[in-house]
Steps between C-alpha positions, in 0.01 A plus 500: 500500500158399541442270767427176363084395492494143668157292509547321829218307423706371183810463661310274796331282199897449347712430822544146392667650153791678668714728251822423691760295296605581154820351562774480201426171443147573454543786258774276305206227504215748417486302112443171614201611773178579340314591820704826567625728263810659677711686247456699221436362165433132694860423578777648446577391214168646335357295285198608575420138461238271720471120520125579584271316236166489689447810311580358150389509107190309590351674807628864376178603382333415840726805672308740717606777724548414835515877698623806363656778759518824401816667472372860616748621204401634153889465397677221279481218695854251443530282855568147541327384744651232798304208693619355814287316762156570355623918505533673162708840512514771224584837427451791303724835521283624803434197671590157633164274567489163662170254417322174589642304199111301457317815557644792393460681832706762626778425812654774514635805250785704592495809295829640295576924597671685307547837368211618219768622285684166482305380162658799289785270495337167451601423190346270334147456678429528871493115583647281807605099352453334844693321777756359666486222788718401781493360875142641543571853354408614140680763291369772276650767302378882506445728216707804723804258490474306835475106583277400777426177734187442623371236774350218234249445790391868605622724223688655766768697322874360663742702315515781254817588286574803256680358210578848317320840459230426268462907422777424235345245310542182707184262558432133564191299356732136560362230693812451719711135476568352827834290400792350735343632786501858329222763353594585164341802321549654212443916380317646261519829261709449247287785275603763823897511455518280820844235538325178563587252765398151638548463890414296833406511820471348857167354505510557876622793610450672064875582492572592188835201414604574180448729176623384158449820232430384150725751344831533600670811665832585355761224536288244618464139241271662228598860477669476204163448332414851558644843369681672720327802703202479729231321246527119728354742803221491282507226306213292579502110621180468704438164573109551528413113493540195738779312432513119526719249771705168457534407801802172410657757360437767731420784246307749417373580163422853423393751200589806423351838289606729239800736550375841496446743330306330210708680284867288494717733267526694879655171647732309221609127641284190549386676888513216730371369698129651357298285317662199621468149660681496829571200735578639848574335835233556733728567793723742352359653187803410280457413150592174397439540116315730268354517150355805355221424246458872301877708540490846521111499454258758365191323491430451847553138463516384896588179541337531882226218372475177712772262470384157502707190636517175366648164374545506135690217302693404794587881567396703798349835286353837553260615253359858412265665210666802502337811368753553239292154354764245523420218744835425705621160666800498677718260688436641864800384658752644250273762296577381186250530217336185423192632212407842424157488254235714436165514568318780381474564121650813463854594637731702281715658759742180497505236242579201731696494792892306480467149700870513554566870603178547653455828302220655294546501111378861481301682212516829356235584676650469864831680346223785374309529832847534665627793238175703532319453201107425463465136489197236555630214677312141641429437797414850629595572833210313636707205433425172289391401883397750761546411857222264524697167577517160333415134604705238430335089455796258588290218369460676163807717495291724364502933654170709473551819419324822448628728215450826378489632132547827482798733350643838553611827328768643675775759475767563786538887674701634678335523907527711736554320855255604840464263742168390530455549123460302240846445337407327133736656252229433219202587303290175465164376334338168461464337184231295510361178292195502352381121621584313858785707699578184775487152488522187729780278389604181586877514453795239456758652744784345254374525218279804490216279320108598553289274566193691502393888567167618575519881375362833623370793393605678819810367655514215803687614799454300788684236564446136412500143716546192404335171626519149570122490345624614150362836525678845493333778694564848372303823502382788206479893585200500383397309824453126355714210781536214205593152567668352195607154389877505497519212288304626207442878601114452514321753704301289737337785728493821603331732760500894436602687851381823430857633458814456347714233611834570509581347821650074536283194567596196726346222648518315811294233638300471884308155621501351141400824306713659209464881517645766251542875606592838287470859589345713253445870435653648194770767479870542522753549245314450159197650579656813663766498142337350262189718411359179338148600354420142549515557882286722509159418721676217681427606906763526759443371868659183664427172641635183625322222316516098602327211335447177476267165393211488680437297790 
């Protein structure tokens, strides 16, 4: 590893601001602080949501960039930044930099080595989601399959850990959950024939404490969801997206991906535990309850997206927009299925999913995608929501969310496994509308009711965040960051960034100031997919953005 580049000068000016702390109860009270921004997704619940309202539907307009600090990466750029003490830290997939929170200047940047042909299997875009935070140390994950902790101070790298050999499909892009005293990650590659996992380690010394597999090996709880023979070796799972934390009930909430191959005549059964909701116990890994939103997929419908906590009609929920378009809330201490809606316009894979069994009402069309023949099916595998996350207003009750509409012609094959390789089991085309193919929506959870959408010709997919001020931040691919009103959906401003955001805004605030941040530099899974003529002209090339009112 590269030795880490530390302005001394810097370091001098911030020795009052010391990066030691990040105790439990600090991470468990990262929503309620608005100076420090400690966990990802702004608690661990994320919401996404700030009390902040200096920044609000009045003084919107009046935004202004702050600093900008150049990312020194032309690849899509997806990290969540984290604030604590007046010290922002963020990543991409080459490099973890520290900054003067007010300035924008550099502390330190420890770079990321690994070997060049680690991207072949970097499926789908070569991106890093951010960090972790703990007792002065911060956590990263590595494209070649390792998890690292660095010195939050120096960048000093403290331990280094080889989850799997990456060679054979494996990755990470997660932004690690520190939970229970444990560093939870989660693997990607479910397009590679990889068996995905969820595991923890020691945040001292990086032992490695416990490995849960999403797809059972023969005889374990599951297995009889699979065909007998060798396809759960290959069956899929990754679990490629932060999960969330309760910490009363001491749980962790986690997502899983599509079974592979695409094609799921190969593997008859529903295939748990892919595309699934899991609730684990930090400490050991075990699986207190499950529910599995698309059985025995074909549409690469992961149900990896966020899962966001909280406190619905006297119930403690979970919610997700899951890419197969149905928006989920569940009871999170029991897992049972409280609404299942949808909220995209198009989705004839499943007519409605079964409140009391918890199962999909599926179409002709799933039962044709499964059987081989040539069908068009809604949403494509894209998803009716991407990866960007959601915010969530507990005043309003009310979740922002980013859509995509855009379908997909597909036909299952029959693959041929290499490790390394890609391992669809299809032939696969977009079908594309002629008008808007995303929107911003304001969602009901329960209901599924829109309040308002603000549609695109090119699809949003950055994340969204939610504020005390009444606005919802988002950002466009064609490089527009948009403040909206989330009352009314009224676009209030908007500054262009020179790239495509696809990255997730939050805000924090420092001696009286409001400030909002985003990456942005365009890239990743759609553009590398899609071939969207739309995209076309839109420049790559990163940055770290912050504004605020000014002074």
């Amino acid at each position: 590893m590269t030795k880490a580049a530390i302005s001394l000068a810097l370091l001098l000016a911030l020795g009052a601001t010391s990066v030691h702390g990040q105790t439990a109860e600090e991470l468990i009270n990262d929503t309620s602080t608005t100076g420090d921004v400690l966990t990802y997704g702004m608690g661990y619940g994320q919401q996404r949501y700030s009390p902040l309202d200096q920044i609000n539907t009045e003084t919107a307009s009046q935004l202004t960039p702050v600093w900008a600090y150049s990312l020194d990466d032309s690849r899509g750029q997806e990290s969540f930044p984290l604030v604590r003490d007046g010290v922002m830290y963020v990543t991409t997939h080459k490099a973890t930099m520290a900054l003067d929170a007010m300035t924008g200047k550099q502390i330190w940047k420890s770079s990321v080595d690994y070997p060049a042909e680690t991207p072949r299997v970097a499926c789908c875009g070569i991106v890093n989601r951010g960090l972790a935070m703990l007792d002065g140390k911060l956590f990263r994950t590595t494209l070649d399959a390792h998890v690292i902790a660095l010195d939050a101070e120096t960048g000093e790298e403290i331990w280094r850990k080889k989850s799997i050999d990456f060679k054979t499909g494996y990755s990470f892009t997660v932004a690690p959950l520190v939970a229970d005293g444990v560093v939870i990650v989660g693997i990607s590659g479910g397009e590679y024939g990889v068996r995905g996992y969820i595991e923890a380690y020691d945040p001292e010394s990086g032992e490695q404490l416990w490995r849960t597999y999403t797809v059972p090996a023969p005889g374990e709880p599951g297995s009889e969801t699979w065909p007998e023979g060798d396809a759960w070796e290959r069956g899929g799972g990754p679990a490629w997206l932060t999960g969330t934390y309760d910490p009363d009930l001491n749980t962790v909430y986690w997502g899983t991906g599509n079974a592979g191959p695409w094609n799921a005549g190969l593997r008859p059964g529903d295939n748990l535990y892919t595309t699934s909701i899991l609730a684990l116990d930090p400490k050991t890994g075990e699986i207190k309850w499950h529910y599995q939103t698309t059985p025995n997929d074909p549409f690469d419908y992961d149900a990896t997206n966020e899962l966001v906590l909280a406190d619905l009609e006297g119930q403690k929920v979970l919610m997700q927009a899951n890419r197969n378009g149905f928006f989920y809330v569940l009871n999170r201490e029991t897992g049972k299925l409280v609404a299942a809606n949808k909220f995209v316009d198009r989705v004839d894979w499943a007519e409605s999913i079964d409140l009391e069994t918890g199962k999909p009402n599926q179409t002709e069309v799933a039962e044709g995608a499964r059987t081989g023949d040539q069908v068009e099916f809604w949403p494509s595998a894209f998803g009716g929501k991407n990866w960007s996350p959601i915010s969530y207003d507990p005043e309003q009750q009310m979740a922002f969310v980013n859509t995509l509409n855009v379908g997909m012609n597909y036909k299952a094959v029959e693959p041929q496994y290499r490790a390394g390789v890609f391992y669809f089991g299809a032939e696969f085309s977009w079908s594309w509308p002629d008008g808007n193919r995303g929107f911003l929506r304001a969602i009901d959870p329960l209901t599924g009711e829109v309040k308002w959408e603000d549609g695109s010709e090119i699809p949003r997919l950055a994340g969204t965040l939610a504020t005390g001020g009444g606005l919802v931040f988002t950002g466009a691919q064609t490089g527009e960051f948009e403040a909206f009103n989330s009352e009314t959906g009224e676009k209030l401003w908007s500054f262009n960034t020179g790239s495509g955001v696809i990255g997730q805004p939050m805000t924090w605030e420092m001696d009286g100031r409001q400030y909002v941040s985003i990456v942005n530099g365009g890239g990743a899974v759609y553009a590398l997919f899609s071939g969207d003529e739309r995209l076309a002209g839109y420049p790559a090339g990163g940055n770290l953005w912050t504004f605020a009112l000014p002074n």
